[in-house]
C-alpha positions in Angstrom: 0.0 0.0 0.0 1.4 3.6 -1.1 0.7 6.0 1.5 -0.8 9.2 0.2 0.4 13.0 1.1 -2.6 13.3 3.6 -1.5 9.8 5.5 1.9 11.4 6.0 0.6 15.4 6.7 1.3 15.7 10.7 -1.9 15.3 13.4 -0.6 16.7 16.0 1.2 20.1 16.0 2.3 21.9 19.0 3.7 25.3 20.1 5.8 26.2 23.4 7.1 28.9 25.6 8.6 30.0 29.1 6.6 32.2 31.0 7.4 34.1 33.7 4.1 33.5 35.7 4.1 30.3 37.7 1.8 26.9 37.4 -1.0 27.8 39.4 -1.5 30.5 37.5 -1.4 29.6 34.2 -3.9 26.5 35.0 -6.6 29.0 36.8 -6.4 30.7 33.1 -7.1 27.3 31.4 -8.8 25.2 33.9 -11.6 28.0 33.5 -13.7 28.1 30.5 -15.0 31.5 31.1 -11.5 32.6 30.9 -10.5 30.6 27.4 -12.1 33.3 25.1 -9.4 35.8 26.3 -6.6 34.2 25.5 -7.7 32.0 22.4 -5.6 32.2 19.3 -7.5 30.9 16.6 -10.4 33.1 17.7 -12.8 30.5 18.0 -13.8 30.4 20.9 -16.6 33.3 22.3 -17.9 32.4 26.0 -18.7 30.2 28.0 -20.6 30.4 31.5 -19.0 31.3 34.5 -18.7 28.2 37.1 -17.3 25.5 34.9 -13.8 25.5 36.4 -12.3 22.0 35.6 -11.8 19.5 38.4 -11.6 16.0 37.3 -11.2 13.8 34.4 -15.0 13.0 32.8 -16.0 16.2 33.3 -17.5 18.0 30.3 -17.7 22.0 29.9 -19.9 24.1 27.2 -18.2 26.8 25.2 -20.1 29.0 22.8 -17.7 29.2 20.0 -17.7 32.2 17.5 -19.8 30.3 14.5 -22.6 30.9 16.9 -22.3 27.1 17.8 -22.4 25.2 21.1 -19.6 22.0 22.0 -19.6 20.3 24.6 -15.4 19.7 25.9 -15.3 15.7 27.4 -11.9 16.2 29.9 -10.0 13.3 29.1 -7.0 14.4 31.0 -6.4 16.3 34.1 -3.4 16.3 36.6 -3.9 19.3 38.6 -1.8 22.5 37.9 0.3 20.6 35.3 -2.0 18.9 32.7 -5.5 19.0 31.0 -7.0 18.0 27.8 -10.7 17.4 26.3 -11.8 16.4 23.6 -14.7 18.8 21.7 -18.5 17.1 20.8 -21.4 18.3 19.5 -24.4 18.8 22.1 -25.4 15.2 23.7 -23.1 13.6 20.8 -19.2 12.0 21.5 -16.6 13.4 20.9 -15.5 13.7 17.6 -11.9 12.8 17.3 -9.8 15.7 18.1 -7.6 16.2 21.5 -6.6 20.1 22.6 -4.0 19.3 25.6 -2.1 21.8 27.6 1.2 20.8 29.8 3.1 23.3 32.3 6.2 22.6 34.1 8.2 24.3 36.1 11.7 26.3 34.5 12.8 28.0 37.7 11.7 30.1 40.6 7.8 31.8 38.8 8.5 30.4 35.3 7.0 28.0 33.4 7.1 25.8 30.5 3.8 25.9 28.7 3.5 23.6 25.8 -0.1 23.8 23.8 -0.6 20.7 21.6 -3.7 19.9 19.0 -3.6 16.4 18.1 -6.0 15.0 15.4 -4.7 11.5 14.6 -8.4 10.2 15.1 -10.7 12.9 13.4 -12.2 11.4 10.8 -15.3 13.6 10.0 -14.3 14.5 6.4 -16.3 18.6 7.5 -13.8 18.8 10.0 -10.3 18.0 8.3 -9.7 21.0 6.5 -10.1 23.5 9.5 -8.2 21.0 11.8 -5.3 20.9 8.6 -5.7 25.4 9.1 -4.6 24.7 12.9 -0.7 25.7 12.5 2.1 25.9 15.2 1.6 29.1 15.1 -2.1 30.0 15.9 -1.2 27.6 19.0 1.7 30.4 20.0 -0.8 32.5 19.6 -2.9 31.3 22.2 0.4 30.3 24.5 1.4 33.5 23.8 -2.0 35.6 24.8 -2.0 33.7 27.6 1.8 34.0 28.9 0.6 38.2 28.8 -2.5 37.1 31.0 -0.7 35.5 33.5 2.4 37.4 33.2 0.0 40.8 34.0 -2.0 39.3 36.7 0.0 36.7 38.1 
């Protein structure tokens, strides 16, 4: 079997950073869907209703995104102050494939690695593949970016 030029296009693109704010900081900013829409660098995503902060693996938070549409975000990942991900649905559907992850480390005394990753290995809805392909490296800086001036301001 040949593989094509799409089987061997990358899934999963990432972007990092040091910031000088430290961990607990950065995770309030993330862990809080009301707070996404102010640091979000593709510009997708609009609000999302205050009192959602993350807590625990299975939970699943509602952001209004800018289309005028609704998802549902199914956390598949969450190690407090260091790690979370979800994965994006429809309303009452599963998810559909894709995986937004964000990891923080520590790089000294109120600095912090941030690394912002987008993986979609399994997205197969064929609507969904060409905005997921328009998800560069660097519209995830953006995002770690606008959020390194959050935290670096109120931190």
């Amino acid at each position: 079997m040949t593989a094509t030029p799409q089987d061997q296009e990358p899934r999963v693109v990432s972007a990092s950073r040091v910031v000088r704010a430290p961990a607990d900081v950065l995770f309030e900013l993330i862990a809080d869907p009301a707070q996404q829409p102010r640091w979000d660098g593709n510009d997708n995503l609009a609000e999302a209703a205050p009192g959602q902060r993350v807590r625990a693996v299975g939970e699943v938070f509602v952001m209004g995104i800018t289309s005028g549409a609704t998802r549902e975000n199914h956390v598949v990942e969450l190690e407090e102050g260091r790690r979370i991900a979800w994965m994006p649905a429809e309303p009452g559907g599963e998810p559909i494939g894709h995986v937004w992850r964000w990891e923080l480390e520590p790089a000294g005394p109120g600095a912090t690695t941030v690394t912002h990753t987008y993986d979609w290995t399994r997205l197969t809805d064929a609507k969904r593949l060409v905005r997921a392909r328009a998800t560069s490296a660097d519209r995830l800086q953006a995002s770690v970016d606008r959020l390194a001036a959050l935290a670096e301001r109120e931190g």
